[in-house]
C-alpha positions as CSV (number, residue, x, y, z in Angstrom):
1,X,-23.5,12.3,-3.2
2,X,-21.5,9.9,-1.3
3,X,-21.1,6.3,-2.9
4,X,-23.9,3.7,-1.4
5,X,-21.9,1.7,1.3
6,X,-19.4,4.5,2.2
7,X,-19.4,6.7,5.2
8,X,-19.1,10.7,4.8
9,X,-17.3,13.0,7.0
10,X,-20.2,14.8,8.6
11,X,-20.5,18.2,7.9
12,X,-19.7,20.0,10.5
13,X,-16.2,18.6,9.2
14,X,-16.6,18.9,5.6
15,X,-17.2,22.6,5.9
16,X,-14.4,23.0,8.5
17,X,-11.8,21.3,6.3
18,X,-13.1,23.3,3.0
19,X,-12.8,26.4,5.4
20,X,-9.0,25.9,5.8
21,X,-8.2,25.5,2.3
22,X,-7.8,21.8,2.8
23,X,-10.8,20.2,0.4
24,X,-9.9,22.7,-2.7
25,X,-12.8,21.2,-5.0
26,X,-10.2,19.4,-7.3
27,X,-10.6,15.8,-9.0
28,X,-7.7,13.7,-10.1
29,X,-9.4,14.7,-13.3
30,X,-8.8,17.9,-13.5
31,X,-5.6,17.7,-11.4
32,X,-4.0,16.5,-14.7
33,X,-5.7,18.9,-16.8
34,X,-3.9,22.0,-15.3
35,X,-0.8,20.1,-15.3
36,X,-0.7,19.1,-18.5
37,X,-1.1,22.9,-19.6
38,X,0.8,24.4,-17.4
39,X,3.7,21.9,-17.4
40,X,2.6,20.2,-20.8
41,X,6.3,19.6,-22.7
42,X,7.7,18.9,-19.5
43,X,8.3,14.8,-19.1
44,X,5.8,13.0,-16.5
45,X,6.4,9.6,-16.8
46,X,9.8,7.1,-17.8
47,X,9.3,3.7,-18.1
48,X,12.3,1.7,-20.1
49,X,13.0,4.4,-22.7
50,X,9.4,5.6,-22.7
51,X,8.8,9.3,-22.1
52,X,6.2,10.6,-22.1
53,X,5.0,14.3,-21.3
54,X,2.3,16.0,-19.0
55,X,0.4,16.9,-22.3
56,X,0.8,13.3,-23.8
57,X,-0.5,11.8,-20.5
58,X,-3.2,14.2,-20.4
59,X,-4.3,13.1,-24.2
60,X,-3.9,9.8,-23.3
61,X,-5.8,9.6,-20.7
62,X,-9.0,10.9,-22.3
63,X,-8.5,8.0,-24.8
64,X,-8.3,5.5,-22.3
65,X,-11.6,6.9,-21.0
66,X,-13.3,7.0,-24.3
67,X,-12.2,3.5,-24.6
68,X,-13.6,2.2,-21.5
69,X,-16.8,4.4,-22.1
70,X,-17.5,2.2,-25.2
71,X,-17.0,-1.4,-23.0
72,X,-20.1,0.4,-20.9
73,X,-17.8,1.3,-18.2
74,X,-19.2,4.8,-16.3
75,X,-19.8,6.5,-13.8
76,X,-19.2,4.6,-10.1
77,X,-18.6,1.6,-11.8
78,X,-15.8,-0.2,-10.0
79,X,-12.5,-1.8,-11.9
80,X,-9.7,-4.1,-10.4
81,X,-6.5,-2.4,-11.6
82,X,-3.3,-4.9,-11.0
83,X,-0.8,-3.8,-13.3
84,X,3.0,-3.2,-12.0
85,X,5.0,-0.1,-12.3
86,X,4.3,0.3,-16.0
87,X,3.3,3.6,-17.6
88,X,-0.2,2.6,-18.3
89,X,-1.2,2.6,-15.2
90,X,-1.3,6.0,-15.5
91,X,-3.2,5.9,-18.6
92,X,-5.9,3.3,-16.8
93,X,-6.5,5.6,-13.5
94,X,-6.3,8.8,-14.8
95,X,-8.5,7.4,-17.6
96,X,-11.0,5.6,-15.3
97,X,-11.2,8.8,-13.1
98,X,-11.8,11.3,-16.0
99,X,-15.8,8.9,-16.6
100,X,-16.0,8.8,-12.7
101,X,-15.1,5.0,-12.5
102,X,-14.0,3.8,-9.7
103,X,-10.3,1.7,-9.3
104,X,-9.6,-0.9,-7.1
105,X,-6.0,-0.9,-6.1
106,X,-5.3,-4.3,-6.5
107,X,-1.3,-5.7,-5.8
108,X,0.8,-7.6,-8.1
109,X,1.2,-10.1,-5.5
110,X,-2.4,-10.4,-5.3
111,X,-3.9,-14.4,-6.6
112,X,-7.0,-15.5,-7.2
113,X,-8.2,-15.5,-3.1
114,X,-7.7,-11.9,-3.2
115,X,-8.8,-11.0,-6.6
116,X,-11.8,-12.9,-6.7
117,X,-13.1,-11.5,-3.9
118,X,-12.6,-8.1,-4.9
119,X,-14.4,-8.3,-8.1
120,X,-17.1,-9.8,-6.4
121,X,-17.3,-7.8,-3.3
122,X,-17.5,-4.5,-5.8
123,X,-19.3,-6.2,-8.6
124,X,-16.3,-5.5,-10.5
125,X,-17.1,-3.9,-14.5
126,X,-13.8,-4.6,-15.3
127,X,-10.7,-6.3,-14.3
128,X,-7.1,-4.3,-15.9
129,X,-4.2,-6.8,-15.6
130,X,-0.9,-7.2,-17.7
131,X,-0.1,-10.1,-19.8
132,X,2.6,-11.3,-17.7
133,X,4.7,-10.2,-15.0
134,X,7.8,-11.6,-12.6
135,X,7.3,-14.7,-15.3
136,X,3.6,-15.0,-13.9
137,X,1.0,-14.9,-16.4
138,X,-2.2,-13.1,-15.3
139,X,-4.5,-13.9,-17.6
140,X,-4.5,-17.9,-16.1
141,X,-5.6,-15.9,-13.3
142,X,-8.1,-14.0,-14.9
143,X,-9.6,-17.0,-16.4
144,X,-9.9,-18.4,-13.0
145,X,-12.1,-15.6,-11.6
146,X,-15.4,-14.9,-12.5
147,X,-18.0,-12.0,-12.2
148,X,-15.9,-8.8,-14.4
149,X,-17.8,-8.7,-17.8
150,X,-14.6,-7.1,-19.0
151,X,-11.2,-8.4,-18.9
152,X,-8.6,-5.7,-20.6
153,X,-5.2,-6.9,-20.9
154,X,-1.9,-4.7,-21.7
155,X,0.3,-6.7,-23.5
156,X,-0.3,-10.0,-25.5
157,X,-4.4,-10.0,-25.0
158,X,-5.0,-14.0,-25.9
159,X,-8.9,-14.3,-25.3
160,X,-9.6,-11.0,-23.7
161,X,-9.9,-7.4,-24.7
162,X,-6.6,-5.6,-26.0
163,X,-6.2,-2.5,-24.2
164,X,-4.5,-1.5,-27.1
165,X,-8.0,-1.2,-28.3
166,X,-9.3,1.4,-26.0
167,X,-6.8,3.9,-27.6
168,X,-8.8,3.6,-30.7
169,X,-12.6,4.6,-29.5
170,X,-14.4,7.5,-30.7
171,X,-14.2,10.3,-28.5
172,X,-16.9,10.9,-26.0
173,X,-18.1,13.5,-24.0
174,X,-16.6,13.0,-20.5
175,X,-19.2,13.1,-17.2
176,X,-16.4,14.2,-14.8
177,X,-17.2,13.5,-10.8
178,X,-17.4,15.9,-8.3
179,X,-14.5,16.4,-6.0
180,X,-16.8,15.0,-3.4
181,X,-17.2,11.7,-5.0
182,X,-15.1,8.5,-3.7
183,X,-12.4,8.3,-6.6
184,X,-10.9,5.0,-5.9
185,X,-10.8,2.3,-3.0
186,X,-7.6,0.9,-1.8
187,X,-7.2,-1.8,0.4
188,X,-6.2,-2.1,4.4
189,X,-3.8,-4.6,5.9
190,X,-6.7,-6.1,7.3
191,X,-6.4,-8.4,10.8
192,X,-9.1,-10.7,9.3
193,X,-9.9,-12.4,6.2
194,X,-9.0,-10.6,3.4
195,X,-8.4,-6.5,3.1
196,X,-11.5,-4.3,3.9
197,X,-12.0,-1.5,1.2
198,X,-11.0,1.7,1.9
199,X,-12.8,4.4,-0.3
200,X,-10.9,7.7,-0.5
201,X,-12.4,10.9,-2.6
202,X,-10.8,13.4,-4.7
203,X,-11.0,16.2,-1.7
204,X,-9.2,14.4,0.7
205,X,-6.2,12.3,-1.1
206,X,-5.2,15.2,-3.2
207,X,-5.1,16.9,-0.3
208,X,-2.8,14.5,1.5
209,X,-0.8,14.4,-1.7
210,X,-0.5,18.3,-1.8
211,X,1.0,18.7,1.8
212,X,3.1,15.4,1.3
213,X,4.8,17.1,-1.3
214,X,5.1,20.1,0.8
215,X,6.8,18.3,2.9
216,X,9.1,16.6,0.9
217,X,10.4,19.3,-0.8
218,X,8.6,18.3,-4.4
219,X,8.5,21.0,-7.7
220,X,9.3,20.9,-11.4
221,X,13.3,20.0,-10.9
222,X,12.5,16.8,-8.5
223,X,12.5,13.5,-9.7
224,X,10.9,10.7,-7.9
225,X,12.0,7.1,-8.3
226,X,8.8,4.4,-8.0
227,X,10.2,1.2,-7.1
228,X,7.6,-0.4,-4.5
229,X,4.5,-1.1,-5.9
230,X,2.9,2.0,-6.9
231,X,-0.5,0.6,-6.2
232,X,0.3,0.7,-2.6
233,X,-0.8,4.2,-0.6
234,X,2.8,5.0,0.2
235,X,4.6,4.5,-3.3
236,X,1.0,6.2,-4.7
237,X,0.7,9.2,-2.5
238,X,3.8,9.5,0.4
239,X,4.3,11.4,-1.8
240,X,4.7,8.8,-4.3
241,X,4.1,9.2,-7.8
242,X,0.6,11.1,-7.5
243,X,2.2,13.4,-5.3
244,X,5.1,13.7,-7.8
245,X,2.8,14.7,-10.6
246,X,0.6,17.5,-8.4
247,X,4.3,19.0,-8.1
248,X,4.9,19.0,-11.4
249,X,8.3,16.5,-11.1
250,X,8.8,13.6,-13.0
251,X,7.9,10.3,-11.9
252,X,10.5,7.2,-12.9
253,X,9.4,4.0,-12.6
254,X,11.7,0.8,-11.6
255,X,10.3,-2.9,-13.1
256,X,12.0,-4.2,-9.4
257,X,13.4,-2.7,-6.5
258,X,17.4,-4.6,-7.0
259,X,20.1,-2.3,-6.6
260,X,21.5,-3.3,-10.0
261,X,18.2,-2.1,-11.4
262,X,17.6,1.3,-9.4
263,X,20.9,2.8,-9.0
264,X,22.0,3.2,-13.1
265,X,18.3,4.5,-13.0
266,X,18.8,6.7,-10.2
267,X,22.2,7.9,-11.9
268,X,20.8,8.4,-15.7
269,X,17.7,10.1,-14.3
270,X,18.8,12.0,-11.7
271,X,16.3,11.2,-9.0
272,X,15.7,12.6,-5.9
273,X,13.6,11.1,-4.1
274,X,12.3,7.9,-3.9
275,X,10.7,5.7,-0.9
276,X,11.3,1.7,0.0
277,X,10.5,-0.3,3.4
278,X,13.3,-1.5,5.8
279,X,14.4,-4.5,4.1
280,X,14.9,-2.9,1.1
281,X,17.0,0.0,2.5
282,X,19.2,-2.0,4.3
283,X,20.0,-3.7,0.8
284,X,21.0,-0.5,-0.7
285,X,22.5,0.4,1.8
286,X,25.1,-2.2,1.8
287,X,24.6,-2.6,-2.1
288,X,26.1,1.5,-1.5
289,X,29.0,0.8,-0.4
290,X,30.7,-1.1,-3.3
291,X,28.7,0.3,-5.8
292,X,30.7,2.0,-9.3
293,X,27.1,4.1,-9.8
294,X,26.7,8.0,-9.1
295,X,24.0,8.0,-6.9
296,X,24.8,11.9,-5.9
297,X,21.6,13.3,-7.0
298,X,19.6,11.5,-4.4
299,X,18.7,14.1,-1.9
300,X,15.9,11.9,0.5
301,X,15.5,8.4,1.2
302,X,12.3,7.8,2.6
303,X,11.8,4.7,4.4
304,X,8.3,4.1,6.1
305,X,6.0,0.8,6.0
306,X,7.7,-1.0,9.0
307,X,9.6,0.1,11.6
308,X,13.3,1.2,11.1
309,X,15.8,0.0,13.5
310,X,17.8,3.3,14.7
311,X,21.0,2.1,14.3
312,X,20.1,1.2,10.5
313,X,18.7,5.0,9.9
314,X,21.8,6.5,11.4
315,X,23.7,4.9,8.3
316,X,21.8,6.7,5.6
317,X,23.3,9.6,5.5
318,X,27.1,8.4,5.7
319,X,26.5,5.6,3.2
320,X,23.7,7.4,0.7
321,X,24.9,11.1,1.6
322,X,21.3,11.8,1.8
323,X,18.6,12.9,4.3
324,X,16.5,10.2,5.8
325,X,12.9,10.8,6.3
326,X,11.1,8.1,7.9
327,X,7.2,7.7,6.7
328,X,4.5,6.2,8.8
329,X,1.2,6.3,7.5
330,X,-2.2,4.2,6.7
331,X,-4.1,3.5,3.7
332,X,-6.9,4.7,6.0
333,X,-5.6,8.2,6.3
334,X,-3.1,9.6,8.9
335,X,0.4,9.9,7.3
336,X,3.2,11.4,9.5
337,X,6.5,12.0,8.1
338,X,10.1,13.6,9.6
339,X,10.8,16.8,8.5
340,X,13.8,17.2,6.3
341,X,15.5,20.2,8.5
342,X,14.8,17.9,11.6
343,X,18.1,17.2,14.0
344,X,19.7,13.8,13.1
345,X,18.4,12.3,16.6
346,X,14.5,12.9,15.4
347,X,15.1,11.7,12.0
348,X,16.8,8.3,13.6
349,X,14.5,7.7,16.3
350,X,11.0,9.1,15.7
351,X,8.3,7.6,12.6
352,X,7.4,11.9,12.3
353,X,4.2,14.0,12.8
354,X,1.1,14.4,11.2
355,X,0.8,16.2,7.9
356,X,-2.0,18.8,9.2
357,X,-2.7,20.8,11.7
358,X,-6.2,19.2,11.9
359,X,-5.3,15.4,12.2
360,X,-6.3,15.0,16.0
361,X,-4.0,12.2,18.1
362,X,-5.1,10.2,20.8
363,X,-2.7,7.6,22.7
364,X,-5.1,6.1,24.9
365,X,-5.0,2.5,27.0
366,X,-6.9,-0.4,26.5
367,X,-9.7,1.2,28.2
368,X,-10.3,4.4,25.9
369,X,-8.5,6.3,28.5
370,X,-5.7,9.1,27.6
371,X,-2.1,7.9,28.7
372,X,0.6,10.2,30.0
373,X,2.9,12.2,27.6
374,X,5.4,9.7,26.8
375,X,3.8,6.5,27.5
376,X,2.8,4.0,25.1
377,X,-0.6,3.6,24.1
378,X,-3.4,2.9,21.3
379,X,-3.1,5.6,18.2
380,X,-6.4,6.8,17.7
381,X,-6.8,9.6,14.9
382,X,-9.0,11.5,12.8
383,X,-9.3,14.4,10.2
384,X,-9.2,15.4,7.1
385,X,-8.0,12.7,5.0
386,X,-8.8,10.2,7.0
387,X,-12.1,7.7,6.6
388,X,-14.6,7.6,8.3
389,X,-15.8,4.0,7.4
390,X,-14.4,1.1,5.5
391,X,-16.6,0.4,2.3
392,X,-20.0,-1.9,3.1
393,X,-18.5,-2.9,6.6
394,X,-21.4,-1.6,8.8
395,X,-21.0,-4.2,11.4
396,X,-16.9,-3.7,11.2
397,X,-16.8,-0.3,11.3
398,X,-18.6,0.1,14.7
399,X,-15.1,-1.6,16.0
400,X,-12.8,0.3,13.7
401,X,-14.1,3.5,14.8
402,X,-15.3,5.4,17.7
403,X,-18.4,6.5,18.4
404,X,-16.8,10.3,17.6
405,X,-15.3,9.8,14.3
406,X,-12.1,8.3,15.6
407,X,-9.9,5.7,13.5
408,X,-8.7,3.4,15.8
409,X,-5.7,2.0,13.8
410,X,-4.4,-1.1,15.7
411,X,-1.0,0.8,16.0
412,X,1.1,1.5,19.6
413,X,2.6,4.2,19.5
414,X,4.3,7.0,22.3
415,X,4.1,10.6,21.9
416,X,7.1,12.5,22.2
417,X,7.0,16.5,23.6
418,X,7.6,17.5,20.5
419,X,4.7,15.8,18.9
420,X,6.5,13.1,16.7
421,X,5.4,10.1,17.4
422,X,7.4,6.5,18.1
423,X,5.8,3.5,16.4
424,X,6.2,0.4,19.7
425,X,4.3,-2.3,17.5
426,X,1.1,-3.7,16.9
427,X,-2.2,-4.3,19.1
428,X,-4.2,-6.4,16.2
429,X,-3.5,-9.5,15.3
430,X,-1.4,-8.4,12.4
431,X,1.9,-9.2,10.8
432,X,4.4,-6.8,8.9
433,X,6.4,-8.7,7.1
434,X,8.7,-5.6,5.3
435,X,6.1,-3.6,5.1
436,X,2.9,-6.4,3.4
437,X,0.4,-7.0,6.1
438,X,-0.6,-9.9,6.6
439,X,-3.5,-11.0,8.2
440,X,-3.3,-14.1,11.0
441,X,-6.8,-15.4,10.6
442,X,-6.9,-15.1,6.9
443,X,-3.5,-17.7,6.8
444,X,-5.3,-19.4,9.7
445,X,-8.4,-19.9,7.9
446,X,-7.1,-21.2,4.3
447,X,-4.4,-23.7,6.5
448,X,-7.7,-25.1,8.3
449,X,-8.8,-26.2,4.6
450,X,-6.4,-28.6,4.6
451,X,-7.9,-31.8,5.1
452,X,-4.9,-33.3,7.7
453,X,-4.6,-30.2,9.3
454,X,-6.8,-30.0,12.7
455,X,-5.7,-26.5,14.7
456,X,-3.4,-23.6,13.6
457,X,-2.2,-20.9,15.0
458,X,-0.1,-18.0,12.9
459,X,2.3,-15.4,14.7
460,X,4.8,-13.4,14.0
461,X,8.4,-14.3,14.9
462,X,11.0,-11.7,15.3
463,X,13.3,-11.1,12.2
464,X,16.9,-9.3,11.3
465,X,15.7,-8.4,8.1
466,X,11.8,-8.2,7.4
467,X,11.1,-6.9,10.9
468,X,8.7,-9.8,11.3
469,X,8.0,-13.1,9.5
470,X,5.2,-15.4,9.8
471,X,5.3,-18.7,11.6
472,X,2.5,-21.0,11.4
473,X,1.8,-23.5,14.3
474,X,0.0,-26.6,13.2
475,X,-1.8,-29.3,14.8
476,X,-2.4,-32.1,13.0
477,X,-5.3,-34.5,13.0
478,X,-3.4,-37.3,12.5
479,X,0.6,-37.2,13.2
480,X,1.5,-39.9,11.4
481,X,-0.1,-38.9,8.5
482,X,2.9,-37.7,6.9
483,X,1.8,-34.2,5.9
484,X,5.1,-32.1,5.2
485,X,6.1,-28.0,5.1
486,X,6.4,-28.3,1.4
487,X,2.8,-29.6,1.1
488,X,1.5,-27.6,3.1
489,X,2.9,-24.6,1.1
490,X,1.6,-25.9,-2.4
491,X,-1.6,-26.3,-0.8
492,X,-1.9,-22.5,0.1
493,X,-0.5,-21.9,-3.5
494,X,-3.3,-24.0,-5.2
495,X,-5.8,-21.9,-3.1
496,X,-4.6,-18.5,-4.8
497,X,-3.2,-17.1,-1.7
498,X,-0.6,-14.5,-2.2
499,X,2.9,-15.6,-2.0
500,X,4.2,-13.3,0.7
501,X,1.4,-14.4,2.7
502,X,2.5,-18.0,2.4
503,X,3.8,-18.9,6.1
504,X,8.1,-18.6,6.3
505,X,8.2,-20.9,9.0
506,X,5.6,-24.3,9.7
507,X,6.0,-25.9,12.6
508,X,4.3,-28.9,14.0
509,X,3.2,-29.0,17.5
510,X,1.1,-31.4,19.5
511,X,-1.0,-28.9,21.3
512,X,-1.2,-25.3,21.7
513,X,-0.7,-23.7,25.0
514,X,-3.9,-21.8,26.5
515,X,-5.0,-19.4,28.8
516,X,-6.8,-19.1,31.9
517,X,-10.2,-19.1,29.7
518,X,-8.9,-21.7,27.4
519,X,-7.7,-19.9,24.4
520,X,-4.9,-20.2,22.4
521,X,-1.6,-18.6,23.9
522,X,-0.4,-16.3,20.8
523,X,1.7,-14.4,23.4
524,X,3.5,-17.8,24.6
525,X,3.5,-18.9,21.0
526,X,5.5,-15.6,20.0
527,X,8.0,-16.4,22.9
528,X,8.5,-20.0,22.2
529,X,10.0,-18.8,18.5
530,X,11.9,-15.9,19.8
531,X,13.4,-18.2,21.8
532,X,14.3,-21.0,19.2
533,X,15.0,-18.4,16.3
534,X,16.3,-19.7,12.7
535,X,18.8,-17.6,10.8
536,X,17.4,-14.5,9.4
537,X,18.0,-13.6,5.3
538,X,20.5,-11.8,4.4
539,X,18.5,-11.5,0.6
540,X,15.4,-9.9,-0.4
541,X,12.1,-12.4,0.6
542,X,11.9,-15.3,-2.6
543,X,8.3,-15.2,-2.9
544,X,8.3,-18.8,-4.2
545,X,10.4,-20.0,-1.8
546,X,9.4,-23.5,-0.6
């Protein structure tokens, strides 16, 4: 039965997609347990000068369960996970799936605006964080949210539970879910307020891992490098590292994404695979180019998360001496990817085609209508890994979706003859900055808390580097009062908003300019800074920059 608050695929479609072999009836659950015997000395996992084996991972994961059965934790309970790319997030998930809990994908990143909403939104049983991380400490943070009745803490614990601890419990019997069952919610960029939940079941995510890795080329000799943020779809299942481990391969995960980190890693483990945004490709790629590291056993670069500019993808091969495969995808569903036997011109200039024959594609106009072959339009898709509804958003989802079934994903895209498509921006009010989303009105709304502030307006300004950076227009109530950038920026800190949400550019204005009905001009706003643009980086985004 389908979670309360979630929408299921109706079942003309259910039975269609279990039909074609698409919904197999496997859980994440068992998913390990036929890895781990048929692959079960193989390695799975390397973190630092950890190693540990399918069969390890498997035992360790019904520990971790047993563990979190004795804090009271069970079936469709839901629990924050925000834990970087350390092996036991492995252990937590897989752990958490095998009693039918339910994670919440949460991001490093995230602070207390974000987090606090997301255990109370779920009603959160637990809330998995490490001690500290990128010289933040997460459990201040934890002490600043309330509602979990469990905090569990890897690392140093202080006044919260050890998850050292859960190792430790007397085994229980183990109520597995049904492959029908919502296994875990991640969260969408969102264009307002913070992310919407997005519940995904066992069916149709393993089943986007399954043909992502049959795409990519995965079995028991790949290795796949995880240096985003694995929490995030992409790094988790593009393939990612769950796609890694249906295949068999080994997954490797990087602390950060620094060329001086990843390439001896990519040289001592001889990955390849792995998957970063534009900004980060474009450092390795001129990171390459000096570099004393053997980096020969990388076979694909995937890039995917923002656009990539042609004329950076035509350098991958010559400087990496490996195939490009550019990735665009949703947390909602649709993923398309480049084949890698496609000629060089698709692989530089297209974002790919679906992963199934049953996604559906519409480009249509403002008006619902189909557009002609080749003209640019709104991406409308569904099938059969794609939602039907975000999680308890009744009144959102009769926007987000058509009255048929139909994701409407805010994307515009063209349509080749071929059927790849060509990513040509954004039609929601929606910033990627390198591949984080970040939501206008949710900036908008916490800058509006400031007591000197009287009007804002938040836009994305072309960028080099990131693709897009965020530039904040404020109006303030009193111009004389003195009110600075800097303060303005510890302000949004103090109110727990995540740091690469934190505007990159502030700029004070008397007024904003409106249209004919009297609303604010975003579209003149966006032109008045591409016209006056600032430098762009030539460094990975500081996240405490000031």
């Amino acid at each position: 039965m389908m979670l309360d608050g979630c929408t299921p695929w109706p079942a003309e479609f259910a039975d269609r997609y279990r039909e074609a072999g698409h919904w197999r009836g496997e859980t994440f659950s068992s998913l390990l347990r036929s890895r781990a015997a048929d692959f079960g000395s193989r390695v799975a996992i390397v973190d630092g000068d950890r190693r540990w084996t399918y069969a390890e991972l498997d035992a360790r994961a019904d520990a971790v369960a047993a563990g979190f059965a004795s804090l009271g934790i069970g079936r469709d309970d839901r629990v924050v996970v925000q834990l970087p790319n350390i092996a036991e997030f492995f252990e937590v998930v897989f752990g958490l799936w095998r009693i039918g809990a339910l994670p919440v994908f949460a991001l490093p990143a995230h602070r207390s605006a974000e987090i606090g909403y997301f255990c109370s939104f779920t009603d959160a049983a637990a809330y998995v964080i490490p001690d500290t991380f990128g010289g933040f400490d997460y459990r201040d943070l934890a002490k600043e949210v309330p509602g979990p009745r469990n905090v569990i803490v890897v690392g140093e614990e202080g006044p919260f539970t050890s998850f050292e601890s859960l190792r430790h419990a007397s085994p229980t019997d183990l109520a597995e879910p049904s492959s029908s069952d919502v296994a875990f919610f991640q969260l969408s960029g969102g264009t307002t307020g913070v992310p919407k939940l997005i519940p995904r079941t066992h069916d149709d995510y393993i089943y986007s891992l399954r043909g992502s890795a049959e795409i990519c080329g995965l079995g028991e000799d790949s290795v796949y490098l995880g240096v985003l943020p694995i929490a995030h779809n992409y790094p988790l299942s593009s393939p990612g590292v769950l796609g890694a481990l249906y295949a068999g391969s080994r997954v490797v995960l990087a602390p950060v994404p620094s060329p001086d980190v990843v390439f001896p890693l990519i040289e001592r483990e001889g990955v390849t695979i792995t998957g970063v945004v534009p900004p980060l490709a474009l450092v390795w790629l001129r990171a390459a180019e000096n570099t004393t590291h053997d980096l020969s056993s990388l076979q694909v670069l995937q890039v995917g998360g923002a656009k990539f500019s042609a004329e950076a993808a035509a350098r991958v091969r010559p400087v990496l001496g490996c195939t490009l495969q550019q990735v665009f995808g949703m947390a909602e569903g649709l993923v398309n990817y480049t084949r890698l036997d496609d000629q060089d011109d698709v692989l530089v200039h297209t974002q790919g085609r679906p992963i199934s024959a049953d996604d559906e594609i519409r480009v249509v106009d403002k008006d619902g209508n189909p557009v002609a072959e080749g003209e640019t339009g709104h991406l409308l898709t569904r099938g059969p890994y794609t939602i039907r509804g975000y999680y308890k958003a009744a009144e959102h989802n009769a926007i987000a979706f058509t009255a048929d079934g139909f994701y409407r994903t805010g994307d515009l895209v063209r349509l080749t003859s071929n059927g790849y498509l060509v990513v040509e921006g954004r039609a929601k009010d929606q910033i990627n900055r390198g591949g984080e989303k970040v939501a206008a009105e949710e900036v908008e709304n916490h800058i509006l808390a400031h007591p000197a502030v009287h009007d804002v307006a938040v836009v994305a300004m072309p960028d080099e580097f990131l693709g897009e950076r965020t530039c904040a227009f404020v109006v303030l109530a009193d111009p004389a009062a003195g009110v600075g950038v800097r303060e303005l920026r510890e302000f949004l800190r103090g109110r727990g908003l995540a740091a690469f949400k934190i505007p990159d550019r502030v700029d004070f204005v008397p007024e904003f300019p409106r249209t004919g009905v009297g609303k604010v001009s975003k579209a003149e706003l966006r032109v008045a800074i591409a016209a006056t643009p600032r430098p762009a980086s030539r460094a990975l985004p500081d996240p405490e920059r000031t």
